[in-house]
MOPAC internal coordinates of N, CA, C and O (Angstrom, degrees):
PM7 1SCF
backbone

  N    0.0000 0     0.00 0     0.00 0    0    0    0
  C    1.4433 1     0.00 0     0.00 0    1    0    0
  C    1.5243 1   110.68 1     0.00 0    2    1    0
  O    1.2310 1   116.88 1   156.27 1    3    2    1
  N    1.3594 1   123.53 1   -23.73 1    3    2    1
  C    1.1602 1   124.01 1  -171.73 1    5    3    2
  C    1.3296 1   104.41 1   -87.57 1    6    5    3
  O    1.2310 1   111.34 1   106.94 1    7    6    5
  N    1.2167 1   133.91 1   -73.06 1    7    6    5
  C    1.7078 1   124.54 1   138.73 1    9    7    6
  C    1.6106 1   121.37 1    16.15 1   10    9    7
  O    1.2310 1   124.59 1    98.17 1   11   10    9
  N    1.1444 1   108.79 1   -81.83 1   11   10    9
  C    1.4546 1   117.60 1   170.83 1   13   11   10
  C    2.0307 1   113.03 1   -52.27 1   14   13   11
  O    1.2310 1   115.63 1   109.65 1   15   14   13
  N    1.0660 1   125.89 1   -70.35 1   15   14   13
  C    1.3847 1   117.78 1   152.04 1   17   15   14
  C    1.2947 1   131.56 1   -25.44 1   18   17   15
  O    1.2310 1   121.35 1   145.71 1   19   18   17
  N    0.8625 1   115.02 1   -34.29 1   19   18   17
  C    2.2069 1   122.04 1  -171.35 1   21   19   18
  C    1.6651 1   108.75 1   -94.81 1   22   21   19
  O    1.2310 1   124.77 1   158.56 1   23   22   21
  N    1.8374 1   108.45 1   -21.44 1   23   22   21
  C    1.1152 1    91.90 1   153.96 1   25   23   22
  C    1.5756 1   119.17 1  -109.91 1   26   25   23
  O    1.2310 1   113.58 1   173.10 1   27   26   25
  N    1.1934 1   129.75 1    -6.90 1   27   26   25
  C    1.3532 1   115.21 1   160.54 1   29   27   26
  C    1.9948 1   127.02 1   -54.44 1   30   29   27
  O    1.2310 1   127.35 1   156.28 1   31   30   29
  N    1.4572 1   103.47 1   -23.72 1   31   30   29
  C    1.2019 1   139.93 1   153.65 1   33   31   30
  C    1.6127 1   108.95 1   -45.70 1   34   33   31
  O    1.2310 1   122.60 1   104.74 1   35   34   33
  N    1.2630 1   112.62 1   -75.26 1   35   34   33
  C    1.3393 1   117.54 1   168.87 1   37   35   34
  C    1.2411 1   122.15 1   -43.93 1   38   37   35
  O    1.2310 1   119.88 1   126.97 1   39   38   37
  N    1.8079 1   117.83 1   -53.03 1   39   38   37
  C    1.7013 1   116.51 1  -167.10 1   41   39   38
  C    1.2095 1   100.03 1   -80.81 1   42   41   39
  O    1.2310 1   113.97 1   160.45 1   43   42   41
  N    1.6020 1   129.02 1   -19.55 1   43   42   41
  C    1.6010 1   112.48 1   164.54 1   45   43   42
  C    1.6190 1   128.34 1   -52.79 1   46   45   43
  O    1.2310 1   125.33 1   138.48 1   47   46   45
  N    1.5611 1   107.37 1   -41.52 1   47   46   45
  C    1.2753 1   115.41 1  -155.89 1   49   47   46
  C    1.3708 1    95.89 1   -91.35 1   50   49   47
  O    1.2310 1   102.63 1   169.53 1   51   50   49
  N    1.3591 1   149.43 1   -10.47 1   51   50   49
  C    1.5383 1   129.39 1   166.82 1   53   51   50
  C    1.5294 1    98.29 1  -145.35 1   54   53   51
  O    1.2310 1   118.07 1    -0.94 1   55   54   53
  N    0.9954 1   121.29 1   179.06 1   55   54   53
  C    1.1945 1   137.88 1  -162.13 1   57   55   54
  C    1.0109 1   121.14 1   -79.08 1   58   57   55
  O    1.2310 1   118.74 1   -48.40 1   59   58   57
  N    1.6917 1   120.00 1   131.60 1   59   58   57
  C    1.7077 1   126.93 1  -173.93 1   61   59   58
  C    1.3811 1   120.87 1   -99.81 1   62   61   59
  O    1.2310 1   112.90 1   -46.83 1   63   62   61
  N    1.0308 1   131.02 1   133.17 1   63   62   61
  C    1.6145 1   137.70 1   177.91 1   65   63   62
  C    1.5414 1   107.66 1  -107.72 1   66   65   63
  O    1.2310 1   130.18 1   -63.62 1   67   66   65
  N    1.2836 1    97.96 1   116.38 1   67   66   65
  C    1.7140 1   106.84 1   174.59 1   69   67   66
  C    1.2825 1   127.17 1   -68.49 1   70   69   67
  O    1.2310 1   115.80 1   -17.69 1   71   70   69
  N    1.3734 1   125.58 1   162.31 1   71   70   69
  C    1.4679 1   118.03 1  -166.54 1   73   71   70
  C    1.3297 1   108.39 1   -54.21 1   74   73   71
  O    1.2310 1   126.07 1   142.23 1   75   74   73
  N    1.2879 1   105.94 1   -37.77 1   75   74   73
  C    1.7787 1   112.71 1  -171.27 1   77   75   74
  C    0.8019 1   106.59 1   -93.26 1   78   77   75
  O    1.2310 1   101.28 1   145.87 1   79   78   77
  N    1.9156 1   151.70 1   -34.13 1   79   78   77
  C    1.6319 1   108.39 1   153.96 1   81   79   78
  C    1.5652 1   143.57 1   -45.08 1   82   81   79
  O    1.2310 1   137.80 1   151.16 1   83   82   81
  N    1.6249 1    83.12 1   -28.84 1   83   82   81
  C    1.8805 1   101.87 1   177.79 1   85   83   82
  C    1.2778 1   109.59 1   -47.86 1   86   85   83
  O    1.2310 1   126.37 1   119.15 1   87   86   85
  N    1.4750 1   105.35 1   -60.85 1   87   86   85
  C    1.4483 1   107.18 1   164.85 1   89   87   86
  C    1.2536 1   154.29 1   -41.95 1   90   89   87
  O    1.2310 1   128.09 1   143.85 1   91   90   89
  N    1.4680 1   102.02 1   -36.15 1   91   90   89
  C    1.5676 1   123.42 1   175.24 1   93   91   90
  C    1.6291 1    91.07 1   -90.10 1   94   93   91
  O    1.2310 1   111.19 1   172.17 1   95   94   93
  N    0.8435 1   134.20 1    -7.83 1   95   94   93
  C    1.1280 1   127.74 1  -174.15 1   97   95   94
  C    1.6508 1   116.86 1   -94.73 1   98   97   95
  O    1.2310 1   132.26 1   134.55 1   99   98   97
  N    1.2857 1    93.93 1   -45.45 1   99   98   97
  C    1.4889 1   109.28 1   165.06 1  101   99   98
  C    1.3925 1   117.33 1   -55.41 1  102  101   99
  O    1.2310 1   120.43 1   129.76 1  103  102  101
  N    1.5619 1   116.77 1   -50.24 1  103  102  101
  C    1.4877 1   134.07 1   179.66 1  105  103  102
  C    1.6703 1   103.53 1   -43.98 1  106  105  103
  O    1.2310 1   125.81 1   132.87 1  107  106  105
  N    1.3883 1   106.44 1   -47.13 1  107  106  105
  C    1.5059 1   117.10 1  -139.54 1  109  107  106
  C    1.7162 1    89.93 1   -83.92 1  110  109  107
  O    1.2310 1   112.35 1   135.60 1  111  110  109
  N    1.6684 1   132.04 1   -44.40 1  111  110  109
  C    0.9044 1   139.13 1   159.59 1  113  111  110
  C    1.3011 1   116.26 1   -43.99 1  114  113  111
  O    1.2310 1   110.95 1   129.33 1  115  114  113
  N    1.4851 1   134.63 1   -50.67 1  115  114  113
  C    1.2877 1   122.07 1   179.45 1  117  115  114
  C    1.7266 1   134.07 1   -79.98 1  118  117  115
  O    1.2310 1   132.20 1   179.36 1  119  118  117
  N    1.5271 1    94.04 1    -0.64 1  119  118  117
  C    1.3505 1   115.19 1   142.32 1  121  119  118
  C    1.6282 1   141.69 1   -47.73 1  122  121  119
  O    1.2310 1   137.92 1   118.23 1  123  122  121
  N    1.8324 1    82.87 1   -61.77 1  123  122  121
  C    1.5095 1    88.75 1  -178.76 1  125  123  122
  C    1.7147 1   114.21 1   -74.22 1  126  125  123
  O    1.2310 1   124.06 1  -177.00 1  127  126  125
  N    1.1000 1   109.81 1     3.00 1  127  126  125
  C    1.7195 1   127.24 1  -166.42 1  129  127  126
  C    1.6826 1   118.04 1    26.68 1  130  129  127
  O    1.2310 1   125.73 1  -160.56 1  131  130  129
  N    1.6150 1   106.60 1    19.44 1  131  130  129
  C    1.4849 1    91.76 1   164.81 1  133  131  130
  C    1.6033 1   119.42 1  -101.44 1  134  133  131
  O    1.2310 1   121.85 1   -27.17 1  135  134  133
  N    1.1333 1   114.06 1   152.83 1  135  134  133
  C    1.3458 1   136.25 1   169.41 1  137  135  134
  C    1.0842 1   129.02 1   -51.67 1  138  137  135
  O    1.2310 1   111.04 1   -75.48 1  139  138  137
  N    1.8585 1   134.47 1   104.52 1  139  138  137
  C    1.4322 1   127.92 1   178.36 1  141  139  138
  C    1.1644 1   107.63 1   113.24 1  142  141  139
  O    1.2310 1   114.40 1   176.53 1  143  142  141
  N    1.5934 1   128.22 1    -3.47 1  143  142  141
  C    1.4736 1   109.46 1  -155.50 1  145  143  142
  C    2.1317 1    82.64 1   -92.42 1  146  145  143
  O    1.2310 1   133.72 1     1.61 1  147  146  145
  N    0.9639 1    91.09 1  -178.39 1  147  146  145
  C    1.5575 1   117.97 1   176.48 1  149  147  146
  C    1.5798 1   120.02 1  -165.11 1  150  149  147
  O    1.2310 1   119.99 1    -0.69 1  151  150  149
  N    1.1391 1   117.61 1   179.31 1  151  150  149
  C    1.8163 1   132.72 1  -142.58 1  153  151  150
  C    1.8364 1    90.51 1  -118.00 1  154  153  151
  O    1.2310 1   131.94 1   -88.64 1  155  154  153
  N    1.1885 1    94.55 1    91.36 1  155  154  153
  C    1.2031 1   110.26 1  -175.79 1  157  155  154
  C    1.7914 1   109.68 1   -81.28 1  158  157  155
  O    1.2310 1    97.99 1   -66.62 1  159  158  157
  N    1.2205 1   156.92 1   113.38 1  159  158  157
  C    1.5971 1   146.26 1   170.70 1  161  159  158
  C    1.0888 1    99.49 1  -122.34 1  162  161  159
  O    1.2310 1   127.31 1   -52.49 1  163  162  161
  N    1.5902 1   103.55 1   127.51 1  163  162  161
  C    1.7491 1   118.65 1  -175.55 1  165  163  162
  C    1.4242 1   107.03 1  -127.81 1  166  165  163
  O    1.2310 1   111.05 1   -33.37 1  167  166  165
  N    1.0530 1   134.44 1   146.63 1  167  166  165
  C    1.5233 1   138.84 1   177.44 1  169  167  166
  C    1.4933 1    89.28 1  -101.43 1  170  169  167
  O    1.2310 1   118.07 1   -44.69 1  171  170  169
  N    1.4358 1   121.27 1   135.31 1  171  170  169
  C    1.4490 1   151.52 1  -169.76 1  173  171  170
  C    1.6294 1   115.45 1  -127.29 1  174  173  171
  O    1.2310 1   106.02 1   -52.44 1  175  174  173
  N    1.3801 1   143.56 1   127.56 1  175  174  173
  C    1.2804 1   170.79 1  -155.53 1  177  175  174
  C    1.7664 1    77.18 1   -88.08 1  178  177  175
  O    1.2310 1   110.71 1   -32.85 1  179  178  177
  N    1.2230 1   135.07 1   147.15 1  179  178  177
  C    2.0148 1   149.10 1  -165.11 1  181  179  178
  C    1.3120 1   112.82 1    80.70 1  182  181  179
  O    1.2310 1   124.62 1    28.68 1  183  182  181
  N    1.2514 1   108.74 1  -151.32 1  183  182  181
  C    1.8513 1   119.26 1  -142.31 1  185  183  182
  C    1.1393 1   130.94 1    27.66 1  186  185  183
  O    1.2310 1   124.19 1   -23.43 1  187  186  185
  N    1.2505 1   109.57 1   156.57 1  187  186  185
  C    1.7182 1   112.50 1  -166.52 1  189  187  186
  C    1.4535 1   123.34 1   -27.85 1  190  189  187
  O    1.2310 1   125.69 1   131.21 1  191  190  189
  N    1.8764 1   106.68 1   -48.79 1  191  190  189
  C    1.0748 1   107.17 1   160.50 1  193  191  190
  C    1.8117 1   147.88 1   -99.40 1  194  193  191
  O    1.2310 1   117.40 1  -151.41 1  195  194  193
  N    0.9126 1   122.55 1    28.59 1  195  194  193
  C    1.1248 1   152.18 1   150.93 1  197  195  194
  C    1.8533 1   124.13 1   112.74 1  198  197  195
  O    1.2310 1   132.41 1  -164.66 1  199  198  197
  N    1.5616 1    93.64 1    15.34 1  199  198  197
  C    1.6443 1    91.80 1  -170.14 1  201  199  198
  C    1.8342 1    87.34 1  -153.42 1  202  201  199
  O    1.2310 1   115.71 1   -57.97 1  203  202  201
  N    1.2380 1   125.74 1   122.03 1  203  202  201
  C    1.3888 1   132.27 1   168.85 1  205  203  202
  C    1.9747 1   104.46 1  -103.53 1  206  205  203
  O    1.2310 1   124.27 1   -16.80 1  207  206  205
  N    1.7091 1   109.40 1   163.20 1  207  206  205
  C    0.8424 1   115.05 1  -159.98 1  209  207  206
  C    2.1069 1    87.69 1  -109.79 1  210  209  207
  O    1.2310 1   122.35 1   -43.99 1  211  210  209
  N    0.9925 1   113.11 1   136.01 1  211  210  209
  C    1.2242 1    96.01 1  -171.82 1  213  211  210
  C    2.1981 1    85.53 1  -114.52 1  214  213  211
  O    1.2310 1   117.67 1   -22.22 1  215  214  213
  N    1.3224 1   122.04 1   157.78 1  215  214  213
  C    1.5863 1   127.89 1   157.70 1  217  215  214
  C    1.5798 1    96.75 1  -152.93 1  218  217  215
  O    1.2310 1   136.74 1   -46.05 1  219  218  217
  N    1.4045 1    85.19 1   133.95 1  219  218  217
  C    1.8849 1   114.00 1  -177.73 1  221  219  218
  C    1.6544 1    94.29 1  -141.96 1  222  221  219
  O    1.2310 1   126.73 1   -11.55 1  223  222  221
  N    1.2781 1   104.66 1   168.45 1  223  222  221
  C    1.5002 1   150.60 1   144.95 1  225  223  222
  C    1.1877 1   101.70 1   -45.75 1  226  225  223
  O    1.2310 1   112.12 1   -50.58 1  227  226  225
  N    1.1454 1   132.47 1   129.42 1  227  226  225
  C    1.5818 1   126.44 1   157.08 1  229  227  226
  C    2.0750 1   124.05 1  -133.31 1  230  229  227
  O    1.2310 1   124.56 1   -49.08 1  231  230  229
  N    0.8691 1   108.85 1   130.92 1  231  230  229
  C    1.6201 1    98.41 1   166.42 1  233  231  230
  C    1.4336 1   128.16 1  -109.88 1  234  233  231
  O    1.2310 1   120.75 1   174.36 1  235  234  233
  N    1.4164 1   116.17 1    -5.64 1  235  234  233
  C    1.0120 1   140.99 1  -160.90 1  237  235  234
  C    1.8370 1   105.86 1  -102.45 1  238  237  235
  O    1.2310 1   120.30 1   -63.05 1  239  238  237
  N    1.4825 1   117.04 1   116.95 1  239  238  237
  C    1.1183 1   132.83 1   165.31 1  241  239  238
  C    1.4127 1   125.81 1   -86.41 1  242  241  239
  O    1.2310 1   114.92 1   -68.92 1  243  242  241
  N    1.4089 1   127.24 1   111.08 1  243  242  241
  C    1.5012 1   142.37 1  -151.18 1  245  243  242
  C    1.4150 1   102.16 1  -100.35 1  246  245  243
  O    1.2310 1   102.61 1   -41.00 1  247  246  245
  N    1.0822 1   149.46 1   139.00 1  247  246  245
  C    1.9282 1   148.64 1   147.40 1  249  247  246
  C    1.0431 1   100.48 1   -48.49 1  250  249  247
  O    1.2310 1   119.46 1   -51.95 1  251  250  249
  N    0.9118 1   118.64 1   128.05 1  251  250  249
  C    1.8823 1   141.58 1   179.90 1  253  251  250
  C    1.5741 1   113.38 1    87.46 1  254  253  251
  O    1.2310 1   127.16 1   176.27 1  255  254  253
  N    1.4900 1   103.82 1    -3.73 1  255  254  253
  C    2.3171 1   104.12 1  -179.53 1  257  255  254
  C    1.7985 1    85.54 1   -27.24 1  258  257  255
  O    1.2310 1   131.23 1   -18.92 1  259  258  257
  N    1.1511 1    95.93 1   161.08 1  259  258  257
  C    1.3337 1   134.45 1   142.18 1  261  259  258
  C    1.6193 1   134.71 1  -127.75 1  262  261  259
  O    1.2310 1   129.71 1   -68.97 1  263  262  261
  N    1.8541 1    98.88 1   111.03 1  263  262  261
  C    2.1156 1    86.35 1  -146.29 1  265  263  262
  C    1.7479 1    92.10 1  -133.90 1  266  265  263
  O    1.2310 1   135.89 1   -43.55 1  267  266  265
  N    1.4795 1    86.84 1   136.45 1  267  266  265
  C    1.3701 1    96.25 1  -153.83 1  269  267  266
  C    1.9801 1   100.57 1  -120.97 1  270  269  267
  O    1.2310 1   126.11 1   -37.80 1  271  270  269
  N    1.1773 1   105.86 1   142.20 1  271  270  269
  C    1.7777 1    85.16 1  -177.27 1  273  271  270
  C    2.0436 1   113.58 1  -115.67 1  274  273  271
  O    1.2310 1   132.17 1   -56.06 1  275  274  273
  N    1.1645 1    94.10 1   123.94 1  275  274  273
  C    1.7537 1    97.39 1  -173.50 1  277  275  274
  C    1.7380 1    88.55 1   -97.90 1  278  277  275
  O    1.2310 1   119.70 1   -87.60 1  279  278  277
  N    1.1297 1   118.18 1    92.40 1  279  278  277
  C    1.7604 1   122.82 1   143.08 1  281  279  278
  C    1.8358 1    87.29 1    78.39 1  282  281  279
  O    1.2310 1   102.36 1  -159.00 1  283  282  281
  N    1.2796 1   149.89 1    21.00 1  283  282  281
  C    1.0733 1   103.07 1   169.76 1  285  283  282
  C    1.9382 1    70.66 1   148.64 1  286  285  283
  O    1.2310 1   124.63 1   124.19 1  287  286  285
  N    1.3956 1   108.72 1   -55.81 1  287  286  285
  C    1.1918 1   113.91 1  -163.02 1  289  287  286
  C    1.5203 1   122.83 1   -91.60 1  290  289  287
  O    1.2310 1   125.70 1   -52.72 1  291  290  289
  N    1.5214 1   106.65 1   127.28 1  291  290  289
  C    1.2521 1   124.61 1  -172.28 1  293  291  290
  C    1.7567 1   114.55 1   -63.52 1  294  293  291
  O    1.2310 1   121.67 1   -59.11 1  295  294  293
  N    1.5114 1   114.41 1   120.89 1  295  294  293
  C    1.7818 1   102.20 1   172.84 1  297  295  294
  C    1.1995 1   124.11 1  -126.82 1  298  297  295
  O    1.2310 1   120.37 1   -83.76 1  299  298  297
  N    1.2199 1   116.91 1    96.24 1  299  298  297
  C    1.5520 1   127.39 1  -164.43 1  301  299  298
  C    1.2920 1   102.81 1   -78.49 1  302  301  299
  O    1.2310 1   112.88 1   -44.49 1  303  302  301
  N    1.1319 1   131.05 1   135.51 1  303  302  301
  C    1.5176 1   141.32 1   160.63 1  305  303  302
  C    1.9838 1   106.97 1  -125.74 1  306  305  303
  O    1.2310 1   119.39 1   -34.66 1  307  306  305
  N    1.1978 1   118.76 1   145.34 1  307  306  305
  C    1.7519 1   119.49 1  -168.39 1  309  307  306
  C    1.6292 1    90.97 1  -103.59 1  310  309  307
  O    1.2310 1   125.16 1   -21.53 1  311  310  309
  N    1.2416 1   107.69 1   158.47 1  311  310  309
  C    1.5743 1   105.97 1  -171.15 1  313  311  310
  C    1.4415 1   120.33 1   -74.27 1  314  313  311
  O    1.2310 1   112.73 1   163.65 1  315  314  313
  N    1.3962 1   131.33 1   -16.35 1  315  314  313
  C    1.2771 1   122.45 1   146.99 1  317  315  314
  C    1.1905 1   122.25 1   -48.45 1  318  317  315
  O    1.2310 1   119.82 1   104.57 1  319  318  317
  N    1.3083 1   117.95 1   -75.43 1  319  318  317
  C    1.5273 1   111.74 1   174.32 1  321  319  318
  C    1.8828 1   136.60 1   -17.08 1  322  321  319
  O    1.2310 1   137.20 1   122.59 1  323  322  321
  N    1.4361 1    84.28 1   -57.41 1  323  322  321
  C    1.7221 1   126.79 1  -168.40 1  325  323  322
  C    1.6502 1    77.87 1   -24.28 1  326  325  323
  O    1.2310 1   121.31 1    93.80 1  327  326  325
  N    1.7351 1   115.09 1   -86.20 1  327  326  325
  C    1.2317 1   144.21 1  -158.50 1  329  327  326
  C    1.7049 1   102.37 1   -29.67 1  330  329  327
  O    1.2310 1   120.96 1   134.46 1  331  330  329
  N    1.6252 1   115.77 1   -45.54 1  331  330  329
  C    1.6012 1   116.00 1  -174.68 1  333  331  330
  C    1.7699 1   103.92 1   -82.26 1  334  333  331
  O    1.2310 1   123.35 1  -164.43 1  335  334  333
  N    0.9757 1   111.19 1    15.57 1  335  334  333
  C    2.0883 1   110.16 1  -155.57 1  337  335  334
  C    1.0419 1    88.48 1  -109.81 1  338  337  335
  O    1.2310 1   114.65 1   140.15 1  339  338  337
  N    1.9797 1   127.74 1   -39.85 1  339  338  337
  C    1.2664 1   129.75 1  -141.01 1  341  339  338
  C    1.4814 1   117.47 1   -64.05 1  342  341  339
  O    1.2310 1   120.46 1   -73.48 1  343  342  341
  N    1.6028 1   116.73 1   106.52 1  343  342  341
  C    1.6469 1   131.94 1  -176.56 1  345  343  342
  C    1.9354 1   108.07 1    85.37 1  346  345  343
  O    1.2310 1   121.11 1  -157.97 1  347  346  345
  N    1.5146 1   115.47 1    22.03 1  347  346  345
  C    1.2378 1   142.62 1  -177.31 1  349  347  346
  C    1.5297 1    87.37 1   -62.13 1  350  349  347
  O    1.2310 1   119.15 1   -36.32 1  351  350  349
  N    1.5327 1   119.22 1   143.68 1  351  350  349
  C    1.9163 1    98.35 1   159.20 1  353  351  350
  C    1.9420 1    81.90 1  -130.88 1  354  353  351
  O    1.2310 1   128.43 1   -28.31 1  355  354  353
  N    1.3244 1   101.36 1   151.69 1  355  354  353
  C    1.2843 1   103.57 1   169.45 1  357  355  354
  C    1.7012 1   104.65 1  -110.95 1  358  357  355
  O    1.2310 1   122.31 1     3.90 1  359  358  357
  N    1.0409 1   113.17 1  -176.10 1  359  358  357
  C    1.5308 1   121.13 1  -158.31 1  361  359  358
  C    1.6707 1   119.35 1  -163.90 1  362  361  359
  O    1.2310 1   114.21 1   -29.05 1  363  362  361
  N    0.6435 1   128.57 1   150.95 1  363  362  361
  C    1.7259 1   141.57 1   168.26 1  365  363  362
  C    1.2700 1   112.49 1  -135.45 1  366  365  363
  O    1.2310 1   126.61 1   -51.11 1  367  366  365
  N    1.3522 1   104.89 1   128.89 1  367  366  365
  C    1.3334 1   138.87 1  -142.80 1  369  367  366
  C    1.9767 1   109.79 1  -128.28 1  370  369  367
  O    1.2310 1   118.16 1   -71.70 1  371  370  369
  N    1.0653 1   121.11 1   108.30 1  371  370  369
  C    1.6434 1   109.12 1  -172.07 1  373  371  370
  C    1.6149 1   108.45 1  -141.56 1  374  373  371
  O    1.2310 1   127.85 1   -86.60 1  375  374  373
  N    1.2346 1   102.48 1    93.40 1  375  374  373
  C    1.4444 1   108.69 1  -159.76 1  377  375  374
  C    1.8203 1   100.68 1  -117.81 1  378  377  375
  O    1.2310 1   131.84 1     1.83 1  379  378  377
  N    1.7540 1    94.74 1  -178.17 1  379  378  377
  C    1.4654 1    86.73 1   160.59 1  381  379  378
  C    1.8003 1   120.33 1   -92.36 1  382  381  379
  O    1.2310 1   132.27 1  -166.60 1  383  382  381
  N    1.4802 1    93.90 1    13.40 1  383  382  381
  C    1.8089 1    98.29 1  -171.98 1  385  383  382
  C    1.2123 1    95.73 1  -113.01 1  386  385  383
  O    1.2310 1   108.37 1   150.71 1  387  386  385
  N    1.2441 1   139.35 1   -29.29 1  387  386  385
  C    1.5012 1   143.01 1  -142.01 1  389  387  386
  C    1.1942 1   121.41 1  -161.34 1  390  389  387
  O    1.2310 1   111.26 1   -43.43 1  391  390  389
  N    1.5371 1   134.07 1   136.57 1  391  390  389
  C    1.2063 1   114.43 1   176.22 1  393  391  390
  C    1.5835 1    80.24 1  -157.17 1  394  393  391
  O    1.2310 1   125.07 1   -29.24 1  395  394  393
  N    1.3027 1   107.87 1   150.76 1  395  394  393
  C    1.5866 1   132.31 1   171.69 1  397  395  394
  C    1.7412 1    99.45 1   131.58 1  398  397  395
  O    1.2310 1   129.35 1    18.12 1  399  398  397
  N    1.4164 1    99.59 1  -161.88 1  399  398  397
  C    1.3794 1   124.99 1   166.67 1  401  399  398
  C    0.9939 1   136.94 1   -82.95 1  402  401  399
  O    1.2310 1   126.71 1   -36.53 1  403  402  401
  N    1.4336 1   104.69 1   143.47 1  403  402  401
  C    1.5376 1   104.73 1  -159.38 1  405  403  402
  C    1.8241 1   103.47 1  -128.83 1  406  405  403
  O    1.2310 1   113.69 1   -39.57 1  407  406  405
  N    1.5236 1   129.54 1   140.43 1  407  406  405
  C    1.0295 1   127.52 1  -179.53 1  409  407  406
  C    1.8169 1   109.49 1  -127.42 1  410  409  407
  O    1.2310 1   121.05 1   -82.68 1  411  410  409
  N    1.3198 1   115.59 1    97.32 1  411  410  409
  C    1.4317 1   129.52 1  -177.11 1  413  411  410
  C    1.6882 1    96.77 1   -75.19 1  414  413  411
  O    1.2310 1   114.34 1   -81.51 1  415  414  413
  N    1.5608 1   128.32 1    98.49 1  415  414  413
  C    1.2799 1   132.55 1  -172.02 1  417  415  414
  C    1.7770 1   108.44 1   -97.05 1  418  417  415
  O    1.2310 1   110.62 1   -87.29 1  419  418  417
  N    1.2177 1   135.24 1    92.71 1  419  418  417
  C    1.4478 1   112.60 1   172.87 1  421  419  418
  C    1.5522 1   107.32 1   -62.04 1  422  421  419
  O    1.2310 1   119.01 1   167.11 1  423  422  421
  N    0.8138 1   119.49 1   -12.89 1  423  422  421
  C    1.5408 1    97.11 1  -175.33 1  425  423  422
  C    1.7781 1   139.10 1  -104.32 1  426  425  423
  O    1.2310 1   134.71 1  -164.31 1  427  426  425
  N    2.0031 1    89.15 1    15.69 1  427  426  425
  C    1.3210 1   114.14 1  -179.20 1  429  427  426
  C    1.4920 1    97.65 1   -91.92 1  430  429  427
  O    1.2310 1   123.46 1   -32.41 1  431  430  429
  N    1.2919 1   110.96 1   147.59 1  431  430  429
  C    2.1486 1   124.07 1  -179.68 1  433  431  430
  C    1.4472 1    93.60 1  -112.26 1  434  433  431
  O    1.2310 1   123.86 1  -168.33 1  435  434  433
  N    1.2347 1   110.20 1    11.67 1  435  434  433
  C    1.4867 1   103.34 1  -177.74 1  437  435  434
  C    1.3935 1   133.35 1  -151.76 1  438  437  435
  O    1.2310 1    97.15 1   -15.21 1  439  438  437
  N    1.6479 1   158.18 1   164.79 1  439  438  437
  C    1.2000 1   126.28 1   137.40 1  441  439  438
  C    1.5569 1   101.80 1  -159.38 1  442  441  439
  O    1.2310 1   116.60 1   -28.74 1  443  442  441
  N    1.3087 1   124.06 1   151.26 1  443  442  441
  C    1.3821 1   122.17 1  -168.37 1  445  443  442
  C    1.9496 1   105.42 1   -99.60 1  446  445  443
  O    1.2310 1   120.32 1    -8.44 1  447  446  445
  N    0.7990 1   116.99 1   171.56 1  447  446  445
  C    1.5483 1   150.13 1  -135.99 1  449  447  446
  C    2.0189 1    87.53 1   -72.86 1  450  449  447
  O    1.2310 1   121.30 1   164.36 1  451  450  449
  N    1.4602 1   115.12 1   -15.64 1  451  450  449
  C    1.8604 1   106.25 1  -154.71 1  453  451  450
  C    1.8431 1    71.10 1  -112.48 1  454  453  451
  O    1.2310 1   104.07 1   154.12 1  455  454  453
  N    1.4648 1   146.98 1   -25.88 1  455  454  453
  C    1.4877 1   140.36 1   176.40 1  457  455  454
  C    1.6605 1    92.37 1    82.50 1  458  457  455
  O    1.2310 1   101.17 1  -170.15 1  459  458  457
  N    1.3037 1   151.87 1     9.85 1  459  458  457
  C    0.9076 1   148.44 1   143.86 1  461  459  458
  C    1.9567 1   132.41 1   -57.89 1  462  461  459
  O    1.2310 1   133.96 1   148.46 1  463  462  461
  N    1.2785 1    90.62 1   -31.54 1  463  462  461
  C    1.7257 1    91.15 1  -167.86 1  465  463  462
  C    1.6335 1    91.34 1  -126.32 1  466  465  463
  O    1.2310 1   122.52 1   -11.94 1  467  466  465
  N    1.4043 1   112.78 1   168.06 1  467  466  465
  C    1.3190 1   119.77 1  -163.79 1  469  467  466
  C    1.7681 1   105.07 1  -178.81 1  470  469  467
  O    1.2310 1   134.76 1   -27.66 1  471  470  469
  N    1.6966 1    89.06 1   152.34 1  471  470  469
  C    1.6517 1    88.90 1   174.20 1  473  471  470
  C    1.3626 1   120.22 1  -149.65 1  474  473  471
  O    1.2310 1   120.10 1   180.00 1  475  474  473

């Protein structure tokens, strides 16, 4: 039981990647076939409502990353960010309405009409 607690503990405090972003994520990397990159998510200053979710490719290691591994896959978050991500789960989504990524934020009071920006 204690086991089970310490990581629910864990998936609160930084950010979770679902089986199926992992995946699409994985996919999308073995595409680009270079070496090192990882799943970078940064919270960015724009969008309607004043904070956008930015995800890139990354090769570049920052002082303060926060890097987390879903099955294989690398998840860098920079220590500003970290703080807006915290218990964030992202998602991939492949519908007949929708398809991309998806970021379920508890800690946004807000989000405008495109689900990109938030505050």
């Amino acid at each position: 039981m204690t086991v089970e607690s310490s990581e629910t503990t864990q998936q609160q405090q930084g950010l979770l990647l679902t089986d199926a972003a992992a995946g699409k994520v994985r996919s999308l990397l073995e595409q680009q076939g270079e070496e090192g990159l990882q799943l970078r998510v940064a919270v960015q200053p724009g969008g309607c409502s004043g904070l956008r979710y930015q995800l890139f490719f990354d090769d570049r290691s920052m002082d303060g990353d926060v890097v987390s591994d879903f099955g294989g896959v690398s998840v860098v978050t920079d220590r500003m960010s970290a703080p807006y991500l915290t218990g964030a789960t992202v998602d991939f989504v492949d519908t007949i309405e929708k398809q991309g990524f998806t970021i379920d934020n508890p800690n946004a009071t807000g989000s405008c009409a495109c689900g990109d920006s938030f505050n």
